[in-house]
CHARMM-style PDB file with segment names, atoms N, HN, CA, C and O in Angstrom:
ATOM      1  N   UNK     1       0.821  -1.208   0.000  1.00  0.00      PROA
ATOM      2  CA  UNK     1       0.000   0.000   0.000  1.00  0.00      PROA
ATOM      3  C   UNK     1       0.856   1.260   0.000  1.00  0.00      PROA
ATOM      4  O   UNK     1       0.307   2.360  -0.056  1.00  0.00      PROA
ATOM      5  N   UNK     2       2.277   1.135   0.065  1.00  0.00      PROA
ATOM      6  HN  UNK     2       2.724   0.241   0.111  1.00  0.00      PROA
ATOM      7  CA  UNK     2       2.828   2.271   0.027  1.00  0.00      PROA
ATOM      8  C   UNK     2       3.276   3.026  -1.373  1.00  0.00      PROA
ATOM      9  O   UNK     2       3.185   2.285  -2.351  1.00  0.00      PROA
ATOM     10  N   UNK     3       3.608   3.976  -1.568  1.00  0.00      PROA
ATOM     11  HN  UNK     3       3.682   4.578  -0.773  1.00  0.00      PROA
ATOM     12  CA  UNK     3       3.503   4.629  -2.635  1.00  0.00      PROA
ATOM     13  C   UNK     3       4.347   4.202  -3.764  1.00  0.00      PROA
ATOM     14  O   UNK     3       4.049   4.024  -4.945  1.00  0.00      PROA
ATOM     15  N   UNK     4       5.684   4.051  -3.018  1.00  0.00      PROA
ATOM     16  HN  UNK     4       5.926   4.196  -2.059  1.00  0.00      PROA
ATOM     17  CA  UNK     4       6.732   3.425  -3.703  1.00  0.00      PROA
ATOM     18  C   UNK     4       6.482   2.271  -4.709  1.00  0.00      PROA
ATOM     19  O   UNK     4       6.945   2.007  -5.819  1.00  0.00      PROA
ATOM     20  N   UNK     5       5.344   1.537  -3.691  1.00  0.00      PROA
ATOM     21  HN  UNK     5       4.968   1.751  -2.789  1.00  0.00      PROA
ATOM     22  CA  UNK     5       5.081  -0.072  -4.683  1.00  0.00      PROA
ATOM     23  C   UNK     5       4.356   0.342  -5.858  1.00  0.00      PROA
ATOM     24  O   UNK     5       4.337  -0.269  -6.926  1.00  0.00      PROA
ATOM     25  N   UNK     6       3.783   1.376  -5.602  1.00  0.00      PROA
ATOM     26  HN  UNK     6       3.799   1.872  -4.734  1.00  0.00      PROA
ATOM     27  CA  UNK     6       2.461   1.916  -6.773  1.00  0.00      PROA
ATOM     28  C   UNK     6       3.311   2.343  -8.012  1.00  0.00      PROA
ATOM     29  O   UNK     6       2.871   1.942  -9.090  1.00  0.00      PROA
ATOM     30  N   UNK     7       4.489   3.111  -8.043  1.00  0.00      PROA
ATOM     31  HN  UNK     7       4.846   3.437  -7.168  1.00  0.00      PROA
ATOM     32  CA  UNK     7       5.429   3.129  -8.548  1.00  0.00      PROA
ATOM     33  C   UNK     7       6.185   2.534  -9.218  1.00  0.00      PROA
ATOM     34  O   UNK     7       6.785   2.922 -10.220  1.00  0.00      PROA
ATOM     35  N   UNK     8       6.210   1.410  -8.639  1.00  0.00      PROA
ATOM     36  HN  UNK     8       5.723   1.095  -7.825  1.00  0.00      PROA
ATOM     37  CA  UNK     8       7.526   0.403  -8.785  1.00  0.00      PROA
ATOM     38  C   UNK     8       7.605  -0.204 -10.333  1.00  0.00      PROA
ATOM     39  O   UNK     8       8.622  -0.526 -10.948  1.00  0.00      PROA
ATOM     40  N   UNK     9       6.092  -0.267 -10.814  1.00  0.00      PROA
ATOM     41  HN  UNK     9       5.266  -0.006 -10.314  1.00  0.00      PROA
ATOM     42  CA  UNK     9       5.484  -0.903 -12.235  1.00  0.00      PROA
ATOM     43  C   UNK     9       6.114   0.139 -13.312  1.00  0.00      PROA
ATOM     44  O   UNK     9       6.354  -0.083 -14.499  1.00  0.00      PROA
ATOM     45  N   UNK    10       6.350   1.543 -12.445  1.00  0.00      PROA
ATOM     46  HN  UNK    10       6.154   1.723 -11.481  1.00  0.00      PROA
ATOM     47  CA  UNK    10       6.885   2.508 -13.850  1.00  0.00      PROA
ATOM     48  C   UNK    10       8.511   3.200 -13.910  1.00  0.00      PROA
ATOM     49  O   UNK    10       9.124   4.010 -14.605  1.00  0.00      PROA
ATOM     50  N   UNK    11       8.740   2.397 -12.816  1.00  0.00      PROA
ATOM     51  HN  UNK    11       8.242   1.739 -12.251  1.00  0.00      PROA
ATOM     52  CA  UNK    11      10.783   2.525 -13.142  1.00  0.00      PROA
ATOM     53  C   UNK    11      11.122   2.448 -14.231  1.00  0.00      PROA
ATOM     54  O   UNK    11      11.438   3.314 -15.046  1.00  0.00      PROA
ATOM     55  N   UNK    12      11.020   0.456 -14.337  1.00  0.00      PROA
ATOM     56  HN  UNK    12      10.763  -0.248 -13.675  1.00  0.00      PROA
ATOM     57  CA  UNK    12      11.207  -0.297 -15.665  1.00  0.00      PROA
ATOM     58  C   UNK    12      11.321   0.918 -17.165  1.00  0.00      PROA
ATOM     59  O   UNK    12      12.146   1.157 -18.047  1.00  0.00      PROA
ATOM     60  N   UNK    13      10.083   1.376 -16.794  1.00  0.00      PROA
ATOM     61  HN  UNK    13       9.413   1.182 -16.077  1.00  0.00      PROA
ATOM     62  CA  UNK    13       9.356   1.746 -18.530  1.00  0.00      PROA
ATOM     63  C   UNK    13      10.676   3.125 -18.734  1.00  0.00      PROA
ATOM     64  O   UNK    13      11.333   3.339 -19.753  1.00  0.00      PROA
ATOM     65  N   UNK    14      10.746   3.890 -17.396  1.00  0.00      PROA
ATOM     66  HN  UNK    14      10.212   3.716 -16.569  1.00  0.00      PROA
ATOM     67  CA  UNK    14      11.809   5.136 -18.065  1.00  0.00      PROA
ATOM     68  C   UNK    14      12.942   4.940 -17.086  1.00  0.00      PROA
ATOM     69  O   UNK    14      13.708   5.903 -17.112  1.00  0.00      PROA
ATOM     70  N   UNK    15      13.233   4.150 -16.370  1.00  0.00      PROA
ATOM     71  HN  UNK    15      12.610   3.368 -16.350  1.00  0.00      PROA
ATOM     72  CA  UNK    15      14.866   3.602 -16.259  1.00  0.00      PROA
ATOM     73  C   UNK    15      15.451   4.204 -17.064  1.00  0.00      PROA
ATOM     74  O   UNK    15      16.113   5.201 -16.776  1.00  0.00      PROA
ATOM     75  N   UNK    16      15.312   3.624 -18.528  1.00  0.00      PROA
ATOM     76  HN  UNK    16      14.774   2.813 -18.761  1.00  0.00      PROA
ATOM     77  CA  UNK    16      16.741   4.280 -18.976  1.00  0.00      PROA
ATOM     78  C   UNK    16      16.860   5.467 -19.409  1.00  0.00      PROA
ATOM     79  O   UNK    16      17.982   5.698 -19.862  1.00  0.00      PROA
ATOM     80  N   UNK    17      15.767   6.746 -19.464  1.00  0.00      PROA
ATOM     81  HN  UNK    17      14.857   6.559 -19.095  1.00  0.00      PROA
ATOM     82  CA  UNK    17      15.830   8.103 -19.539  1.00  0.00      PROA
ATOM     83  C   UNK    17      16.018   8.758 -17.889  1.00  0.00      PROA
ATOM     84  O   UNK    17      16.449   9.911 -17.910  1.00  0.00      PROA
ATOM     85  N   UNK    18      15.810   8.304 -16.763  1.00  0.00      PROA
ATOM     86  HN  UNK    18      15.460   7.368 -16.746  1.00  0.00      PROA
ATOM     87  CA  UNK    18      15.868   8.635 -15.829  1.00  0.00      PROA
ATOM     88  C   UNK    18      16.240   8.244 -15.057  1.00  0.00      PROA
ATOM     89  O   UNK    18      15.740   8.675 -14.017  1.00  0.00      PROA
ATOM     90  N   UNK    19      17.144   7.374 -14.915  1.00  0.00      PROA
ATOM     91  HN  UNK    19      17.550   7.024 -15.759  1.00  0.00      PROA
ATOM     92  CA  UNK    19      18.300   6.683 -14.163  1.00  0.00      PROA
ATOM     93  C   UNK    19      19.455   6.813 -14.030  1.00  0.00      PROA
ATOM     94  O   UNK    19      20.171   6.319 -13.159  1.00  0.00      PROA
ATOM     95  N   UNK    20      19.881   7.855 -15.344  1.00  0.00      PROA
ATOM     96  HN  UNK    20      19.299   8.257 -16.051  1.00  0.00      PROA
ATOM     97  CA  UNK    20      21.514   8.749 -15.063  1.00  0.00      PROA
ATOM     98  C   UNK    20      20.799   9.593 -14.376  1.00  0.00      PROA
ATOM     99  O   UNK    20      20.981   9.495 -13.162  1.00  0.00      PROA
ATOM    100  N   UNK    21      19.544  10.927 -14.928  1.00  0.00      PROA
ATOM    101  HN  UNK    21      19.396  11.007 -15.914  1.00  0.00      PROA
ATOM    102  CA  UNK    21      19.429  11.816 -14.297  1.00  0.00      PROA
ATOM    103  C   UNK    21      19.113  11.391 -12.009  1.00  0.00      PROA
ATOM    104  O   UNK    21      19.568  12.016 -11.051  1.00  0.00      PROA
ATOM    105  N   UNK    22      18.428  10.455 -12.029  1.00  0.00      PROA
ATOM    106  HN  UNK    22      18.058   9.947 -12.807  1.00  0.00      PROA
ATOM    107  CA  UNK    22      17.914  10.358 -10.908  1.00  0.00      PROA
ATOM    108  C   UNK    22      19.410  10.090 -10.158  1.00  0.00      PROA
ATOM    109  O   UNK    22      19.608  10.615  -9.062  1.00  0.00      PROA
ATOM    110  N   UNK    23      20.344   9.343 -10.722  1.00  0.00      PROA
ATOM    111  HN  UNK    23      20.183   8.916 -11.612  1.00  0.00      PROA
ATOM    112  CA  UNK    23      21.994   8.969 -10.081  1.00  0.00      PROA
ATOM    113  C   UNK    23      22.473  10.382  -9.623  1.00  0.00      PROA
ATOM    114  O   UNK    23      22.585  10.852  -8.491  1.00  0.00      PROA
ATOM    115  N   UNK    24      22.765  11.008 -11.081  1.00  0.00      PROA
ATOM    116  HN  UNK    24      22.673  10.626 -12.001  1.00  0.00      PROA
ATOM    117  CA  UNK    24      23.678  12.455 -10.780  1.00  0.00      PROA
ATOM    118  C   UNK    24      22.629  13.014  -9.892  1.00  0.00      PROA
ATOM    119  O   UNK    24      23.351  13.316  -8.943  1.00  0.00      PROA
ATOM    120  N   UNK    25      21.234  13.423  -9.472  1.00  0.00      PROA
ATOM    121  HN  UNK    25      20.647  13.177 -10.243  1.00  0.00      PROA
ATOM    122  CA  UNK    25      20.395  13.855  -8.539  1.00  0.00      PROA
ATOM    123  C   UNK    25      21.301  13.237  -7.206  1.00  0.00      PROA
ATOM    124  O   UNK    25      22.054  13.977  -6.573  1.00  0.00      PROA
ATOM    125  N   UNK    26      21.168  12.136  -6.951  1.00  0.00      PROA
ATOM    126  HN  UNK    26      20.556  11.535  -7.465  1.00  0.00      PROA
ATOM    127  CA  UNK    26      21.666  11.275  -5.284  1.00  0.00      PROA
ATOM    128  C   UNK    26      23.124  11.919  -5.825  1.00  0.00      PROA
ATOM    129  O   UNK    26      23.308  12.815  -5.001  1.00  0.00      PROA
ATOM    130  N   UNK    27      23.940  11.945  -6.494  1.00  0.00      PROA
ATOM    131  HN  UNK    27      23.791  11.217  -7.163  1.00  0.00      PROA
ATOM    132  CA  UNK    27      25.413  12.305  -6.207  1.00  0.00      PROA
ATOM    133  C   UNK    27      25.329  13.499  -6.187  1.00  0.00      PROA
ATOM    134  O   UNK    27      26.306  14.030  -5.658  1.00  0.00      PROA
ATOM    135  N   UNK    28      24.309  14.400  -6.663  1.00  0.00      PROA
ATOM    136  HN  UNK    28      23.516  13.969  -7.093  1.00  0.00      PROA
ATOM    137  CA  UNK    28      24.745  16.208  -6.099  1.00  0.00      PROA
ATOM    138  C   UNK    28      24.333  16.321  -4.544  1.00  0.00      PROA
ATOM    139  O   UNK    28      24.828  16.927  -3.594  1.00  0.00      PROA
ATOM    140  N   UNK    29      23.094  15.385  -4.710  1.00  0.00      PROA
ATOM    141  HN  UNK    29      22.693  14.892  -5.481  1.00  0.00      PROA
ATOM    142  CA  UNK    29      22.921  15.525  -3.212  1.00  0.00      PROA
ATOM    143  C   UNK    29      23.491  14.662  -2.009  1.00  0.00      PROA
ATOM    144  O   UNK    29      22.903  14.706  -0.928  1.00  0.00      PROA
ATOM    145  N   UNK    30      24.716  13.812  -2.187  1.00  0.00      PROA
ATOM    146  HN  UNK    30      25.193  13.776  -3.065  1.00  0.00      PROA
ATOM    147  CA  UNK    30      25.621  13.436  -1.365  1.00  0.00      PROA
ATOM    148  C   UNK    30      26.639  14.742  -1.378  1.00  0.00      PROA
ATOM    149  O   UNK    30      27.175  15.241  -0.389  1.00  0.00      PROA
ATOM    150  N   UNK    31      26.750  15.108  -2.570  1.00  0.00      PROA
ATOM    151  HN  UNK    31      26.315  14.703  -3.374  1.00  0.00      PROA
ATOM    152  CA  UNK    31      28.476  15.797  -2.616  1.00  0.00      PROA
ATOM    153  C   UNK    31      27.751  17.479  -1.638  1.00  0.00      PROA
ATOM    154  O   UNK    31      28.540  17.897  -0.791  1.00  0.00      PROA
ATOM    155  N   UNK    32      26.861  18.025  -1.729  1.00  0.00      PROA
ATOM    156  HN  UNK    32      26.219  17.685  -2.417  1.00  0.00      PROA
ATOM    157  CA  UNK    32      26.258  18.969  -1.075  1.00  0.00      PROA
ATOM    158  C   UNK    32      26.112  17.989   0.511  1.00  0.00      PROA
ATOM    159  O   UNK    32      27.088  18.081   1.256  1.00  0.00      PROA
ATOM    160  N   UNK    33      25.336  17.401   0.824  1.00  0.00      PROA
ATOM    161  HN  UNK    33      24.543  17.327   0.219  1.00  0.00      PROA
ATOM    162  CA  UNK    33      25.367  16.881   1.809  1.00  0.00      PROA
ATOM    163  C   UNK    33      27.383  17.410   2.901  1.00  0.00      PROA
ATOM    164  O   UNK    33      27.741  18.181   3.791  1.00  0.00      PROA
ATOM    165  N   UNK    34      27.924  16.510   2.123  1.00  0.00      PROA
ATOM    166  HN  UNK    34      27.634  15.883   1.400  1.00  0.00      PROA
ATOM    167  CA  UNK    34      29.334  16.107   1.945  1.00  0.00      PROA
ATOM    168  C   UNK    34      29.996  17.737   2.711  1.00  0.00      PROA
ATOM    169  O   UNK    34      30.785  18.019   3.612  1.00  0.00      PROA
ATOM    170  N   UNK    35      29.279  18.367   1.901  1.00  0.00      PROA
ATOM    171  HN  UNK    35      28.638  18.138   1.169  1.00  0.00      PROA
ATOM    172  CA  UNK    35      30.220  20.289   2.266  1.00  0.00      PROA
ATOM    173  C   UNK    35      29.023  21.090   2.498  1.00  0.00      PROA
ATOM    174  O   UNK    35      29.020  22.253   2.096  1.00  0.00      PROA
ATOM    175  N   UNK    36      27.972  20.595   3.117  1.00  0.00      PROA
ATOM    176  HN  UNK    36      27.974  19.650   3.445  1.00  0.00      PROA
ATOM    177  CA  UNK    36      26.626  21.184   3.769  1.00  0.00      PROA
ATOM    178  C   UNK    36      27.602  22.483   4.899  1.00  0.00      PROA
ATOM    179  O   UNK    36      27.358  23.673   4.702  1.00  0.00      PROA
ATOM    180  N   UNK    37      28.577  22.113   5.934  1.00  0.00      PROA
ATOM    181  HN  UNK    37      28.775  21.146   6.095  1.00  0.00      PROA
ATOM    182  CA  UNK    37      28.754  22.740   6.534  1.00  0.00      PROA
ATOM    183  C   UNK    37      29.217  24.238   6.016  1.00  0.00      PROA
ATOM    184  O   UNK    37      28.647  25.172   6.579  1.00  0.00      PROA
ATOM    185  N   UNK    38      30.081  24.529   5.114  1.00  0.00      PROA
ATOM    186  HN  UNK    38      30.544  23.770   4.657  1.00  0.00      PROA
ATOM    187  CA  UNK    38      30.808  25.103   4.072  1.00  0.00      PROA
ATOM    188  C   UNK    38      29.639  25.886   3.897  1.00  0.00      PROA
ATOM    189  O   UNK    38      29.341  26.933   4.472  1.00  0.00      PROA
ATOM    190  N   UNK    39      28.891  25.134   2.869  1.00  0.00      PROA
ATOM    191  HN  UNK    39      29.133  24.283   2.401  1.00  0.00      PROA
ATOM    192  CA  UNK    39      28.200  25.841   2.446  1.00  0.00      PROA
ATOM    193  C   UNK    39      26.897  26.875   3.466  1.00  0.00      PROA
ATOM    194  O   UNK    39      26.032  27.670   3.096  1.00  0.00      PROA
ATOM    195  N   UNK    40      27.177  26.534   4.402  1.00  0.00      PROA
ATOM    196  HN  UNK    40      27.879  25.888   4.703  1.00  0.00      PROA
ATOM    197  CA  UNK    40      25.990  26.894   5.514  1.00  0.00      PROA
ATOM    198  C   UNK    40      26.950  27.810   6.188  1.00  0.00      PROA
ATOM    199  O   UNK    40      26.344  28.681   6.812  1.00  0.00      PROA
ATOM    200  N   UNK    41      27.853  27.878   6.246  1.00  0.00      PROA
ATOM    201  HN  UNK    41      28.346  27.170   5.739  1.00  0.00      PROA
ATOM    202  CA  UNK    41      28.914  29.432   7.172  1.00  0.00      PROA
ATOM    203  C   UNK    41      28.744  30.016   6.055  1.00  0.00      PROA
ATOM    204  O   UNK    41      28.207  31.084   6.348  1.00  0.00      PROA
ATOM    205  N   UNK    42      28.929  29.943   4.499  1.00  0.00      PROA
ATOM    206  HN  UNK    42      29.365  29.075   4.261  1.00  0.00      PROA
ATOM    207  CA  UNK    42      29.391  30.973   3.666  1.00  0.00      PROA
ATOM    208  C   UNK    42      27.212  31.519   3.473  1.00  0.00      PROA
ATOM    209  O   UNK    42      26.947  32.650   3.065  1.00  0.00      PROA
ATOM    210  N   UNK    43      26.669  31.052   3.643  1.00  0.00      PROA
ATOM    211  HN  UNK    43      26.884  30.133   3.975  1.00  0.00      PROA
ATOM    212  CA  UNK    43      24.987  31.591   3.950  1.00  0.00      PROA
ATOM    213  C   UNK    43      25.085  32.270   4.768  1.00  0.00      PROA
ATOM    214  O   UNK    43      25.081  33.473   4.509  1.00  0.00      PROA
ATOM    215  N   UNK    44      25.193  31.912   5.868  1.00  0.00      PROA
ATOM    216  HN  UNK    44      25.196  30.934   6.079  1.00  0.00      PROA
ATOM    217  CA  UNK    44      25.310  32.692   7.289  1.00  0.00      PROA
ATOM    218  C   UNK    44      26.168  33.783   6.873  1.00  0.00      PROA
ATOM    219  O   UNK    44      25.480  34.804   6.893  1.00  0.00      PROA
ATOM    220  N   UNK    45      27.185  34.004   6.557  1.00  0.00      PROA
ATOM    221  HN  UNK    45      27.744  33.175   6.541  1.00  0.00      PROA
ATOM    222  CA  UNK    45      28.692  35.268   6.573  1.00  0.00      PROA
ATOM    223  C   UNK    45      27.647  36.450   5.161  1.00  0.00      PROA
ATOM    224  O   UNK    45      27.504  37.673   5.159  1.00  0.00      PROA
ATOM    225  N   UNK    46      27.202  35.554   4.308  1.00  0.00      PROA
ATOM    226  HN  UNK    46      27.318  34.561   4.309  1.00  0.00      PROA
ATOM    227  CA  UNK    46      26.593  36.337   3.478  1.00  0.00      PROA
ATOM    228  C   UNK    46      25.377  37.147   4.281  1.00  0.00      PROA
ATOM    229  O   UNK    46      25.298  38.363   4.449  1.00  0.00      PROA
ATOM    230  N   UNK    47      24.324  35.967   4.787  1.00  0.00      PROA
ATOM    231  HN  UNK    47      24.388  34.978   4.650  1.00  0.00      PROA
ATOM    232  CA  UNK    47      23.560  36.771   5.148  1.00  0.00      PROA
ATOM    233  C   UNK    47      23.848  38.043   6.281  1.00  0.00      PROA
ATOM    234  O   UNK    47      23.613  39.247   6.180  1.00  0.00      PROA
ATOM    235  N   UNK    48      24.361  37.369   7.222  1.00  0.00      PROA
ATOM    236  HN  UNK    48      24.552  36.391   7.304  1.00  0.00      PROA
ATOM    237  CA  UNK    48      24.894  38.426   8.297  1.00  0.00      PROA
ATOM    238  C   UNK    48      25.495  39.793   8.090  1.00  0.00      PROA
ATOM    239  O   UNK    48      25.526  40.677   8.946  1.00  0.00      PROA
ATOM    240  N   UNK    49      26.193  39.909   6.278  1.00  0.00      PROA
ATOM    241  HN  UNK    49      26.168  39.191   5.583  1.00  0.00      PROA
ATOM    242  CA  UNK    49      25.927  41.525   6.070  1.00  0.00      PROA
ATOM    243  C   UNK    49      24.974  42.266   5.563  1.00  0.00      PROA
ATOM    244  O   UNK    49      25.243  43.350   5.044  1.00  0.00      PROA
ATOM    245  N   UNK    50      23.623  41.755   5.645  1.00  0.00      PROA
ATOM    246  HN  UNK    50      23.405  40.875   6.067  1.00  0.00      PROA
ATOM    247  CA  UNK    50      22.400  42.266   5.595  1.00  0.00      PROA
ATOM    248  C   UNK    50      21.782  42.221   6.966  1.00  0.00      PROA
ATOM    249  O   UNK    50      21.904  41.367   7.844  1.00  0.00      PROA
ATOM    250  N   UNK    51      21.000  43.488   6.945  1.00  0.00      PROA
ATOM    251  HN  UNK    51      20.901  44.182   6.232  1.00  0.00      PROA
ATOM    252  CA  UNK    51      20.319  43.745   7.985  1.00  0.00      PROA
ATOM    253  C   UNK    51      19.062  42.531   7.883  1.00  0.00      PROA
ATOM    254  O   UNK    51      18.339  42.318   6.909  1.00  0.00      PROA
ATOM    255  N   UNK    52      19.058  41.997   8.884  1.00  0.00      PROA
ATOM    256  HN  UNK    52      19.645  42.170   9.675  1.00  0.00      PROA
ATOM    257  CA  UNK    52      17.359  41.162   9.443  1.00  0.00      PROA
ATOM    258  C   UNK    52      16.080  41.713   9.583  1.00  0.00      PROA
ATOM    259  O   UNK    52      15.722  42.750  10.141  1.00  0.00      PROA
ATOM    260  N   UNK    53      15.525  40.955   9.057  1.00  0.00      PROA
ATOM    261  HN  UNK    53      15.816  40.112   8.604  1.00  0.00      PROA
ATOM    262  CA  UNK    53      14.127  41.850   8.522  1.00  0.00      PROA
ATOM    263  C   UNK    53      13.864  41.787   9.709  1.00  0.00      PROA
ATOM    264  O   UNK    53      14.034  42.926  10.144  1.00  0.00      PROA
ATOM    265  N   UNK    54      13.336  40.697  11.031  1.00  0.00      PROA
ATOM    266  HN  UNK    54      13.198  39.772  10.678  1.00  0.00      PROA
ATOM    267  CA  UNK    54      12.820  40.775  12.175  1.00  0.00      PROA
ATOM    268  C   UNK    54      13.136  41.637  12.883  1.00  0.00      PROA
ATOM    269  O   UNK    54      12.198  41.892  13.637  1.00  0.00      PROA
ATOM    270  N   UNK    55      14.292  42.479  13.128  1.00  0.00      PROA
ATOM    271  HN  UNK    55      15.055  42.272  12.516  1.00  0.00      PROA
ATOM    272  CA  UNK    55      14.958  43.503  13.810  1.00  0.00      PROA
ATOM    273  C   UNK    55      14.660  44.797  12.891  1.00  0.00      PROA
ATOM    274  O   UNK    55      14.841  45.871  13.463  1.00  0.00      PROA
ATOM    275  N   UNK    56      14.199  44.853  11.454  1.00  0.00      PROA
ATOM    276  HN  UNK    56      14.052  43.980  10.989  1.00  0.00      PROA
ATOM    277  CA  UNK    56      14.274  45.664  11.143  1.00  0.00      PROA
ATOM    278  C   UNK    56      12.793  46.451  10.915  1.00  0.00      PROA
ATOM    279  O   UNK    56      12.467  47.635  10.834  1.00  0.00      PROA
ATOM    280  N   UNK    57      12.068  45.160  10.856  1.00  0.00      PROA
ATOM    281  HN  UNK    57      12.333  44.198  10.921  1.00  0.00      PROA
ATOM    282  CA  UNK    57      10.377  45.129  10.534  1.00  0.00      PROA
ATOM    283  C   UNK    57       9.918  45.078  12.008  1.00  0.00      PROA
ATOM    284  O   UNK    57      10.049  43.860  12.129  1.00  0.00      PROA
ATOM    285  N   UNK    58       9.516  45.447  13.121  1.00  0.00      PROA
ATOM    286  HN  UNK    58       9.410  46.437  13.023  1.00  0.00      PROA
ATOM    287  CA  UNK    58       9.021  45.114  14.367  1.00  0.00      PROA
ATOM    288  C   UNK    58       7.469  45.123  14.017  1.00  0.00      PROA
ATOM    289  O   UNK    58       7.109  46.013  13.246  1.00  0.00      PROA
ATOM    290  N   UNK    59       6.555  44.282  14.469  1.00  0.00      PROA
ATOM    291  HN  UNK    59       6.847  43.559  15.096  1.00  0.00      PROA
ATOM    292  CA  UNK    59       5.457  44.220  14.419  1.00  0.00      PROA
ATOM    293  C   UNK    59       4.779  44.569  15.884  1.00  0.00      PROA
ATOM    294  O   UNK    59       5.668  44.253  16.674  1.00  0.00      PROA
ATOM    295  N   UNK    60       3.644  45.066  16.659  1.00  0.00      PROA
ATOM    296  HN  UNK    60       2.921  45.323  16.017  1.00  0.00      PROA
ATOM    297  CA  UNK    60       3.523  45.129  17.481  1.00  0.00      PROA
ATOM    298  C   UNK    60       3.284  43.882  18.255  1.00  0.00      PROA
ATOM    299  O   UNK    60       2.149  43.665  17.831  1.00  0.00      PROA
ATOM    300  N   UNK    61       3.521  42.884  19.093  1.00  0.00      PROA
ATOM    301  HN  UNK    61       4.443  43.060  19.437  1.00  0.00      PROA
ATOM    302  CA  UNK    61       3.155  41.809  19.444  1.00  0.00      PROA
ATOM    303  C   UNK    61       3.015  42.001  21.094  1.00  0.00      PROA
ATOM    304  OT1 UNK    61       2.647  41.059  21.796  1.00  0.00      PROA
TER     305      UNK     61
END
């Protein structure tokens, strides 16, 4: 009953148009995984020379 199985009947048919793309998909998202940290200080260092909207927008609460 899970979705996957419902699926499973239409791999076969485009396997071979979507089975490099779906590979290189899991290997960008290991190699990102891989330098997640990297990439998450150089977000942070970027964002941090912009002002924050929450500090900058106060709403009355």
């Amino acid at each position: 009953m899970s979705c996957g199985f419902q699926w499973c009947p239409f791999v076969p048919r485009f396997s071979m148009f979507w089975a490099p793309l779906w590979h290189l998909g899991c290997l960008m998202i290991v190699h990102l995984s891989d330098h997640a940290q990297q990439f998450f200080w150089i977000f942070r260092r970027v964002v941090g020379l912009c002002p924050p909207h929450h500090h900058h927008h106060r709403t009355g609460g």
